[in-house]
C-alpha positions in Angstrom: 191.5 -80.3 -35.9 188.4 -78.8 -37.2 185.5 -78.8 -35.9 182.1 -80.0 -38.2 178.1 -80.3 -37.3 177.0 -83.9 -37.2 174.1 -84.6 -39.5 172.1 -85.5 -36.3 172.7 -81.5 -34.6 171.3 -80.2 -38.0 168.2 -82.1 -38.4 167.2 -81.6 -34.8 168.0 -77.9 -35.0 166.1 -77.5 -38.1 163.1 -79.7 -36.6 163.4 -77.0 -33.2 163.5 -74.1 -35.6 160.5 -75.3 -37.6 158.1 -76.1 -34.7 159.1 -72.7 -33.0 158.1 -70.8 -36.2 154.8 -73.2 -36.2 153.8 -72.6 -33.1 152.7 -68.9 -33.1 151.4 -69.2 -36.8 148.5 -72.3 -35.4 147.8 -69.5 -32.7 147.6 -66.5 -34.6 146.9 -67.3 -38.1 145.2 -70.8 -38.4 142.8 -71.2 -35.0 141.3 -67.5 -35.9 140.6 -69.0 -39.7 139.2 -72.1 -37.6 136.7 -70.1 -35.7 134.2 -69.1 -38.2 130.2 -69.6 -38.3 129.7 -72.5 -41.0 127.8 -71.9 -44.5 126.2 -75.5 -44.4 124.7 -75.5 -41.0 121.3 -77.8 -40.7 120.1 -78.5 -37.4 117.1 -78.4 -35.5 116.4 -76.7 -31.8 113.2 -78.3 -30.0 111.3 -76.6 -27.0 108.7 -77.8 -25.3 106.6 -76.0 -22.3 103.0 -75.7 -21.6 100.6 -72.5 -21.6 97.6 -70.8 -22.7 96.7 -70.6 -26.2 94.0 -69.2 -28.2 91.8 -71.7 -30.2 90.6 -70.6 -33.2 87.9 -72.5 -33.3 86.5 -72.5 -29.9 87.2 -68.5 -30.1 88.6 -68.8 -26.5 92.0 -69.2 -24.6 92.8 -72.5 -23.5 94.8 -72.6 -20.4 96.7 -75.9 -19.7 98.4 -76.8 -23.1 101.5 -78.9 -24.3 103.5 -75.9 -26.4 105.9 -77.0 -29.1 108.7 -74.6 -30.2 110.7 -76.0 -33.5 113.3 -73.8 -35.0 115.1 -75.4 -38.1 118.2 -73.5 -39.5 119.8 -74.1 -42.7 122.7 -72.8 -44.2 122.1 -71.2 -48.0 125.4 -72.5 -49.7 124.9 -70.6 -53.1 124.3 -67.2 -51.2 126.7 -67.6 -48.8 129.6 -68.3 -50.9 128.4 -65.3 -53.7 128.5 -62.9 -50.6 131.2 -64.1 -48.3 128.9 -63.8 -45.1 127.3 -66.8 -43.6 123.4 -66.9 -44.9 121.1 -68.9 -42.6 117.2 -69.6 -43.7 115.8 -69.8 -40.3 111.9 -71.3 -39.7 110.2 -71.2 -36.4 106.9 -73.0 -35.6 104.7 -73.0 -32.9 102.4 -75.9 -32.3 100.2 -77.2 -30.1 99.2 -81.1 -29.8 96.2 -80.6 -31.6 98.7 -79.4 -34.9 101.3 -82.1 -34.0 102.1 -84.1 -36.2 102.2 -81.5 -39.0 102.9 -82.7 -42.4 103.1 -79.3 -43.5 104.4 -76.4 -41.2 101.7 -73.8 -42.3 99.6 -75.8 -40.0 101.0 -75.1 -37.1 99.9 -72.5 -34.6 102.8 -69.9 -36.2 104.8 -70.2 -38.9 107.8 -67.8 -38.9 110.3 -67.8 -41.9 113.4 -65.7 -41.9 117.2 -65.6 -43.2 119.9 -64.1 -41.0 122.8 -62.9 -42.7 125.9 -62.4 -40.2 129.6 -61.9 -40.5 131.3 -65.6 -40.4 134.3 -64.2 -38.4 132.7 -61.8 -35.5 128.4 -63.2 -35.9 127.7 -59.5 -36.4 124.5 -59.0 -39.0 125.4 -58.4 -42.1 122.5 -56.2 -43.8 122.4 -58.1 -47.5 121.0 -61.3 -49.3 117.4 -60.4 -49.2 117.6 -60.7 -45.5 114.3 -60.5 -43.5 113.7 -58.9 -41.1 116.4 -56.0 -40.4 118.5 -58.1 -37.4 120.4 -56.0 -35.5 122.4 -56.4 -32.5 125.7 -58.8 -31.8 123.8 -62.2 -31.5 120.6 -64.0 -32.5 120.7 -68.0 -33.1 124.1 -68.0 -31.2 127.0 -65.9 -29.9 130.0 -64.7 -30.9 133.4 -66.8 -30.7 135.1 -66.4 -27.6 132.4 -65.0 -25.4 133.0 -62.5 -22.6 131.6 -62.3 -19.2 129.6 -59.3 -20.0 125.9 -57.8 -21.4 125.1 -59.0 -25.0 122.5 -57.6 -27.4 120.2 -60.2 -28.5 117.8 -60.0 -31.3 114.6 -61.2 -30.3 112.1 -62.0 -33.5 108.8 -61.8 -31.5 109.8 -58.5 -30.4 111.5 -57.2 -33.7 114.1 -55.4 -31.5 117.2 -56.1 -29.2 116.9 -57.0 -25.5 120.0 -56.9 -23.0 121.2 -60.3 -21.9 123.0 -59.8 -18.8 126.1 -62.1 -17.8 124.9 -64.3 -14.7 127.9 -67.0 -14.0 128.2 -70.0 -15.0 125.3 -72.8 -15.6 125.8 -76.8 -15.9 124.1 -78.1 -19.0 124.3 -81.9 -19.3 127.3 -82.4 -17.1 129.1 -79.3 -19.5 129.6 -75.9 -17.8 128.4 -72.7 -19.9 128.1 -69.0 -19.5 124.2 -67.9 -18.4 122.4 -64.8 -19.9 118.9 -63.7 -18.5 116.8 -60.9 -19.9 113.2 -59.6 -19.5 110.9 -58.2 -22.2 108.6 -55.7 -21.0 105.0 -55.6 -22.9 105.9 -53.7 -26.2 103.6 -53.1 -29.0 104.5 -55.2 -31.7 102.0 -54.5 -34.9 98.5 -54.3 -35.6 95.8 -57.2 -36.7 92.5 -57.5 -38.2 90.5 -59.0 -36.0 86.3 -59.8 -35.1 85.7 -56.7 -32.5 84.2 -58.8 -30.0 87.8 -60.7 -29.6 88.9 -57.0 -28.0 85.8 -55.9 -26.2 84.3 -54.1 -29.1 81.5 -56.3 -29.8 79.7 -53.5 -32.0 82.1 -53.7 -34.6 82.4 -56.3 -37.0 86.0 -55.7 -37.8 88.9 -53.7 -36.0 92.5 -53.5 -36.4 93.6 -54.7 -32.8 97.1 -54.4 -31.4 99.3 -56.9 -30.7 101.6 -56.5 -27.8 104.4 -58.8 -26.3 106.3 -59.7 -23.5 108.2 -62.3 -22.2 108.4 -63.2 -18.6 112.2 -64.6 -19.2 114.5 -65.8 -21.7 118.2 -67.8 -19.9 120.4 -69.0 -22.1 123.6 -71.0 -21.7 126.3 -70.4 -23.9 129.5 -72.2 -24.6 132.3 -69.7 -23.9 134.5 -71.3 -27.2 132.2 -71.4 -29.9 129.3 -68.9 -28.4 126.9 -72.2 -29.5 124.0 -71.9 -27.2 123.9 -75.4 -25.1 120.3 -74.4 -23.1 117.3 -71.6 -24.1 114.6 -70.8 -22.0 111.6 -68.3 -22.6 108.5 -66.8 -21.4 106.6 -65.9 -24.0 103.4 -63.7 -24.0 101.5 -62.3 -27.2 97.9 -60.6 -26.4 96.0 -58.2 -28.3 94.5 -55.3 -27.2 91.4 -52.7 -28.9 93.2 -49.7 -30.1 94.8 -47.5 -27.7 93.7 -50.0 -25.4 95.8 -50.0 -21.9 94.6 -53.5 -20.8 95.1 -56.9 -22.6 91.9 -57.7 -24.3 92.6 -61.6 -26.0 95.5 -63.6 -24.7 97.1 -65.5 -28.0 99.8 -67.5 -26.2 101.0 -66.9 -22.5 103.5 -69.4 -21.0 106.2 -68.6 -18.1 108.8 -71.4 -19.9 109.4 -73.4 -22.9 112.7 -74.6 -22.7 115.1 -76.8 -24.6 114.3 -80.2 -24.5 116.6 -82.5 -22.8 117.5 -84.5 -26.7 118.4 -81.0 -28.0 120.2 -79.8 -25.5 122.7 -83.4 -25.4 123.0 -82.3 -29.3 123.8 -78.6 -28.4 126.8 -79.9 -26.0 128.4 -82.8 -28.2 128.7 -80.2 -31.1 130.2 -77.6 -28.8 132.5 -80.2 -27.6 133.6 -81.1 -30.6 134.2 -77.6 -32.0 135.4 -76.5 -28.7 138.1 -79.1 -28.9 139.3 -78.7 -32.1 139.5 -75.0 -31.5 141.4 -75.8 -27.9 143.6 -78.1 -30.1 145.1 -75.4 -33.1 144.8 -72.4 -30.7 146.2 -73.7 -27.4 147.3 -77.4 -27.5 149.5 -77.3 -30.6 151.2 -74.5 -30.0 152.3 -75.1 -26.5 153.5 -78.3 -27.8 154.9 -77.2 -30.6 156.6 -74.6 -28.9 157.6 -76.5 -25.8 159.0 -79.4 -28.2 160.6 -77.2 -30.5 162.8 -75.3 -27.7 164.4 -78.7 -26.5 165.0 -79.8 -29.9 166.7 -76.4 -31.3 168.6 -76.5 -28.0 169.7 -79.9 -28.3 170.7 -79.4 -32.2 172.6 -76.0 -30.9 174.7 -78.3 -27.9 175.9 -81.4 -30.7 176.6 -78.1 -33.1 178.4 -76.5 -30.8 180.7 -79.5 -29.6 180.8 -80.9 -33.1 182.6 -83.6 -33.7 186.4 -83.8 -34.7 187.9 -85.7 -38.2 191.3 -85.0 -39.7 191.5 -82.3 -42.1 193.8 -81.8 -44.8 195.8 -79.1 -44.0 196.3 -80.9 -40.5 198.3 -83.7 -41.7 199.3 -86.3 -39.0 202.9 -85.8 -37.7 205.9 -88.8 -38.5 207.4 -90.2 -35.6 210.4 -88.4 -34.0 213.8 -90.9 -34.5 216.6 -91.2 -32.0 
């Protein structure tokens, strides 16, 4: 007798053999091609905090005030897709109550427009597509993909320069666990402004071309390990100017210990790292275990029926006549 391979030991060894090949091409070829920084990104951050600010029309710092902090990013489709890097116009504004509700963000308090150009792959800058200002450093709006438990260089806009977020554990953020950062900013001279004398203690001088100087008394973020999406921010920012070569802050232009996240935009931050979390959990982990796991017992299974085959006459193994007495 001969032995042949049912129909059923093919398929299933086939099947085996297919998910075994599949598995290690979702880990290594399809979730890295999943985990890239999107070119039609629009969404909107919200702090809120209270602090002094200076009022322009009372000439004066006003202690005590609501801050509002709204950063709106948007992905630029036609410049992204002509580079190949991700291109991200980027608009901060700073308001108090008394500019709330804007209907046009040059009234606020400060109006900051930018684009950040940044590799899609690694969220490195990318130094092209008229961006503004020079961003340097390995992470601005968000982190890179799989984030380690280690220092990060964060580009800071206020300060026009990197500051060293160190790793501090792990932080709960709307019942979802992320990695916390914390960094200082020491005061730092950021620029120069014109400015009535009398605002630094020159009261002599009709115009002068103050300092401005920084600093910022903390800025936490938590960041979702996956997807480097940051779920909380938290900063401290203070902005003063100060008469040339000045040593002491002369007019305080916005001082607060913490604007922070509000609790609507960080239950958006969460759901959307979730989501891309999951899906990058599902091609990069998930699928292949189970593809692999499930494609082991099935190319097993197919070799077993193979091997014991199943037995039908052949014709060169005719069946024998009786013997006769």
């Amino acid at each position: 007798m001969r032995r042949t391979a049912s129909p059923l030991s093919l398929i299933l060894l086939g099947l085996g053999t297919f998910l075994l090949v599949l598995a290690p091409m979702l880990a290594w070829y399809v979730e890295p091609r999943a985990a890239v920084n999107p070119i039609d990104i629009d969404t909107t951050a919200v702090y809120k905090g209270t602090g002094s600010v200076f009022d322009t029309e009372k000439i004066e710092t006003v202690a005590g005030q609501t801050i509002t902090v709204t950063q709106r990013v948007r992905g630029n489709v036609a410049e992204s897709e002509k580079s190949g890097n991700a291109v991200w116009d980027v608009i901060t504004t700073v308001d108090t109550d008394k500019s709330l509700p804007a209907a046009d963000p040059y009234d606020a308090l400060d109006y900051v427009p930018h684009r950040w150009v940044m590799d899609r792959k690694t969220t490195r800058p990318v130094h092209c597509c008229e961006e503004k200002p020079y961003i340097e450093g390995e992470a601005y709006l968000k982190f890179p993909f799989d984030v380690q438990k280690r220092d990060y260089r964060w580009w800071d806009n206020t300060l026009g320069g990197t500051v060293t977020m160190s790793y501090r554990g792990t932080k709960e953020v709307q019942g979802y666990t992320g990695y916390r950062f914390t960094a200082t900013v020491p005061p730092t001279k950021t620029g120069t402004r014109l400015v009535p004398g009398r605002l630094v203690g020159l009261p002599d001088t009709p115009q002068v071309l103050a300092e401005e100087w920084y600093a910022n008394h903390g800025v936490e973020l938590v960041v979702d390990q996956a997807t480097g999406r940051v779920l909380y921010a938290q900063t401290g920012p203070r902005r003063t100017l100060r008469a040339p070569g000045g040593e002491k802050d002369a007019a305080v232009l916005l001082d607060s210990r913490k604007i922070a996240f509000t609790t609507e935009t960080q239950k958006e931050a969460v759901s959307k790292a979730e989501d891309d979390s999951g899906r990058l959990e599902l091609v990069g982990r998930t699928l292949p275990i189970g593809a692999g796991v499930v494609g082991f017992v099935l190319a097993v299974a197919g070799i077993v029926l193979v091997v014991r085959g199943r037995q039908r006459p052949g014709s060169s193994e005719l069946p024998q006549p009786p013997l006769t007495m």
